[in-house]
N, C-alpha and C positions, 0 to 999 in steps of 0.2 A: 233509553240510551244505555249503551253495556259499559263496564268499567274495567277498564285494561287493568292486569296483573298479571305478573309472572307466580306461577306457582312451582313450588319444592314438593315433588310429588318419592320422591328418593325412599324405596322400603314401605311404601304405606301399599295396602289390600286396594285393587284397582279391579273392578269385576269388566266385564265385558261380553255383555248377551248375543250371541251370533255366532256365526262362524262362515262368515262371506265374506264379501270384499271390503267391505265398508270396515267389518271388523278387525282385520289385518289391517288397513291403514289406521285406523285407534290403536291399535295393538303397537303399532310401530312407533308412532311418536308417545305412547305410555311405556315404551321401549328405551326410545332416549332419555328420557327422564328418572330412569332407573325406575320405575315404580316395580310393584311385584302385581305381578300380570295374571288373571283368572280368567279363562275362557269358558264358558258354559253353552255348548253346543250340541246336539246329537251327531253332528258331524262339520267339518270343517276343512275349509280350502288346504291344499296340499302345504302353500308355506308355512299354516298354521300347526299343522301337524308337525310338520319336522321342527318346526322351535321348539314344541310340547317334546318331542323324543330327545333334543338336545338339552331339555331341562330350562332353559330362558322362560317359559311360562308353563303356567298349571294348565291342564285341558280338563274339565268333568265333564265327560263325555253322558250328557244328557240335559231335558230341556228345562226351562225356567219352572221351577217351584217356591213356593211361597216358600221364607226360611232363610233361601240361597246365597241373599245379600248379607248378612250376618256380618257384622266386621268390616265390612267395605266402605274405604271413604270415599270414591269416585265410581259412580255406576255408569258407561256407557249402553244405551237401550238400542241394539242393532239388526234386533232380528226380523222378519219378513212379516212377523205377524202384530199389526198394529195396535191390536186389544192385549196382547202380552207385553208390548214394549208402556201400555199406558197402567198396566197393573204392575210390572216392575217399578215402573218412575213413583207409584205410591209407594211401593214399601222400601224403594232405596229412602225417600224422603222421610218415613218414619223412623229410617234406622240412623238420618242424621246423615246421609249421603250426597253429593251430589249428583244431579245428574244431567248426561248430553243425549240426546234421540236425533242424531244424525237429520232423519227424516219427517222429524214431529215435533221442528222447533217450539212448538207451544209448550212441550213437557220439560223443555231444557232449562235448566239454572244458566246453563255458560257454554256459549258457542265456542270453537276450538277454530281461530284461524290461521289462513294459508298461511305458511311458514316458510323461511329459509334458513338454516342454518349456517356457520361458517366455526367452527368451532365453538368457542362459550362464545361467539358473537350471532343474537336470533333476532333476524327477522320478520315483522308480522304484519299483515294487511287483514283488515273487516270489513265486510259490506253491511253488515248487522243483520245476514241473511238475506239480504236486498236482492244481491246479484255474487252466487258463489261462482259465475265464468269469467264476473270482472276479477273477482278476487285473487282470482289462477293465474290471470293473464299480469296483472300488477306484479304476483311473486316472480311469474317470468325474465316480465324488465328487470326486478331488483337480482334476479341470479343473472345477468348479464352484468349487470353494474357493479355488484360485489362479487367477483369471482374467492374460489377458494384462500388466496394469499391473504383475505383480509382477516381468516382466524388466526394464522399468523402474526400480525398487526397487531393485535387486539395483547395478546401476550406480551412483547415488545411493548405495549403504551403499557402495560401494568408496571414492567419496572421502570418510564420513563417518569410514570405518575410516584414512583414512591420515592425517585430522586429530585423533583420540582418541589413534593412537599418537604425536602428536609433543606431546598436552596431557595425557597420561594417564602416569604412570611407569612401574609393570613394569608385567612382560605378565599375571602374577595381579591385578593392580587392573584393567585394561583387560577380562581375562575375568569378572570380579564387574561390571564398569558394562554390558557387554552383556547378561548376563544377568540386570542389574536395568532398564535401559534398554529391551529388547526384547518387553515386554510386550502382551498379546493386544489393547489398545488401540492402539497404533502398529502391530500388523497389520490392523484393523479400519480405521482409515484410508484404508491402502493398497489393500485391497480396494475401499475404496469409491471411491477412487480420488482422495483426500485428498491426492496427495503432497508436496504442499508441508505441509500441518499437517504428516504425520509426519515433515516433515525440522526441521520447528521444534521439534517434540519431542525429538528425538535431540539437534538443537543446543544447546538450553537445558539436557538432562541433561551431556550434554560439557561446556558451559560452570560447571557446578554439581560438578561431577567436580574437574575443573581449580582452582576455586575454595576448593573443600575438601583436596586436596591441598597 
């Protein structure tokens, strides 16, 4: 059984063996997460290249050598050749790394699942490698279901949340108005792209919270 967490990948040495498809898509979401991106490829897909030319990641332009990982805290193992991605995952793990092999989940510490983003609001589905086309098809329905407007929301409830804590007393009466407040109606809004009603919602239950206290 795998153990959900969000990791702060922001500035840390992030290696990435390959330079195919699989490894542009690692490349990408070790992108959003700000991490500092190493490529080690003898060659590598055209997107890849042009980030390395715009400076967004390192490219060393050649193939896995023992040494490589040196300083890395996240090894991604992508490359085509199975006996290299199984000698990498040793010596990322000696050096205190972790590591994912896209295609040889048995060397992996931590699978990376389907995602959706909406701003700082993320999304995640896992099959525990069960079934990665259920996985695809789950994110699908959820980017139907939360279109873009909800990372917008998500900002908006940050300052909703810092004005309930300073009208609302303890943090069990704060947790009973959210979860009487947060109803499929005020996400229904937002979906539709209401946001001001659901902020008038939320404000009138705060102000009725406060009141009744």
């Amino acid at each position: 059984m795998l153990y959900p967490m969000n990791m702060k990948l922001s500035g840390r040495r992030c290696v990435v063996l390959g330079g195919g498809a699989v490894a542009f898509r690692k490349v990408g979401t070790l992108r959003q997460a700000e991490a500092r991106v190493v490529v080690i490829a003898p060659e590598v897909v055209p997107a890849l290249a042009e980030m390395a030319e715009r400076g967004e990641i390192e490219w060393q332009r050649a193939s896995y050598e023992q040494g490589c990982l040196r300083g890395a805290f996240l090894v991604i193992c992508a490359t085509d050749d199975v006996a290299v991605n199984r000698q990498a995952a040793e010596e990322a793990r000696l050096e205190g790394a972790l590591v994912n092999a896209p295609a040889q989940p048995e060397l992996s510490d931590f699978s990376v699942p389907a995602s959706l983003r909406r701003g700082n609001l993320l999304l995640a589905v896992s099959t525990g490698d069960l079934s990665p086309a259920f996985s695809r098809v789950l994110r699908e329905y959820l980017e139907e279901e939360f279109p873009p407007v909800f990372g917008e929301w998500l900002e908006r409830l940050h300052v909703l949340r810092e004005e309930a804590k300073a009208r609302i007393g303890t943090s069990r009466e704060r947790e009973a108005f959210w979860r009487r407040a947060m109803d499929r109606r005020v996400l229904d809004f937002v979906r539709d792209g209401q946001l001001d009603r659901a902020e008038a919602e939320l404000r009138y239950a705060i102000d009725g919270s406060w009141t009744e206290s």
